[in-house]
C-alpha positions as CSV (number, residue, x, y, z in Angstrom):
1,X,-14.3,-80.7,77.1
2,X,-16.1,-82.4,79.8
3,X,-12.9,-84.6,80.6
4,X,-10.9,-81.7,80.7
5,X,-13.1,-80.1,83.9
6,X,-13.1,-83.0,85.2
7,X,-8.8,-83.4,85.2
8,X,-8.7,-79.7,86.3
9,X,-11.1,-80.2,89.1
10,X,-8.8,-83.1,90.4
11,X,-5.7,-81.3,90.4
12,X,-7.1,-78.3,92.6
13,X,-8.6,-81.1,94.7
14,X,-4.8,-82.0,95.3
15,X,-3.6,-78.6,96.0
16,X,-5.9,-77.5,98.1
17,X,-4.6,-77.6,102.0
18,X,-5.7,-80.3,104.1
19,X,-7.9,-79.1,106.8
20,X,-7.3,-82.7,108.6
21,X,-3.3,-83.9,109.0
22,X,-4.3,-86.9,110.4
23,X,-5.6,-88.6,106.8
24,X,-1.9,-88.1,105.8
25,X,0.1,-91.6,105.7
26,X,3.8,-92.1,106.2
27,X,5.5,-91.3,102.3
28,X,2.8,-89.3,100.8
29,X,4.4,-86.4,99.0
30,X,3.4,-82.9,100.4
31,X,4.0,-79.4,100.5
32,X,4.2,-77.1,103.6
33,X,3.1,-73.5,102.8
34,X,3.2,-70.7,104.6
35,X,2.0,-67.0,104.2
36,X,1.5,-68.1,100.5
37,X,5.0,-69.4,99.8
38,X,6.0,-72.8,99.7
39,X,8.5,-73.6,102.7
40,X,9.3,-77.3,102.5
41,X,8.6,-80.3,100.5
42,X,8.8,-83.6,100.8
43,X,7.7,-86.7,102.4
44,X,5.6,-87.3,105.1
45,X,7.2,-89.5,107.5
46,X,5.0,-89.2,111.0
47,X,1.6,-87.3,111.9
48,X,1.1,-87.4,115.6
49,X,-2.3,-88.8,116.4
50,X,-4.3,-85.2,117.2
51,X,-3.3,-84.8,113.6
52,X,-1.4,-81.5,114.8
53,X,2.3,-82.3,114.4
54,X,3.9,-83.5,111.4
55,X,7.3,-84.6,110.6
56,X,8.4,-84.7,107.0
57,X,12.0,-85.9,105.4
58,X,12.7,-82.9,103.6
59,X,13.3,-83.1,100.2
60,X,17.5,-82.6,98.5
61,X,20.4,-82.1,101.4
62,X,17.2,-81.0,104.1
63,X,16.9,-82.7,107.5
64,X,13.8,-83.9,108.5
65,X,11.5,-81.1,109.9
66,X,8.7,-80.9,112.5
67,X,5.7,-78.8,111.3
68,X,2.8,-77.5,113.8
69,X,-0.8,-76.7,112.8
70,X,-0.9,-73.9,115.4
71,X,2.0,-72.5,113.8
72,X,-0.3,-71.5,111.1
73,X,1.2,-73.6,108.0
74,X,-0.5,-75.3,105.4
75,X,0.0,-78.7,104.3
76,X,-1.2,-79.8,100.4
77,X,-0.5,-82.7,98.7
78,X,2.2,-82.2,95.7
């Protein structure tokens, strides 16, 4: 059981929303979520340096898409 807790613990470590863009790195896989719904997903492929903008090459037939933290979106890791 104790391995278990531990795997569960991990994944919500994952899905929990990143407070700080800026520790993203160019093709880490995320999710953008917004007003509890999933938006976007895909890979990261530039965070501006404040760590407030964040381009992402959208998953399937998507363009890539620009993402602002004032905007009030989430981003998680998938």
């Amino acid at each position: 059981m104790k391995a278990r807790g531990a795997v569960l613990t991990r994944r919500s470590a994952q899905q929990a929303p990143l407070a700080n863009w800026a520790e993203l790195r160019a093709e880490d896989q995320i999710e953008i979520v917004k007003h509890a719904q999933v938006v976007a997903t895909g890979r990261v492929e530039e965070v501006s340096l404040s760590g407030n903008v964040l381009w992402i090459e959208a998953d399937g037939d998507q363009p890539r898409r620009l993402f602002l933290k004032s905007d009030g979106v989430l981003v998680r890791r998938a």
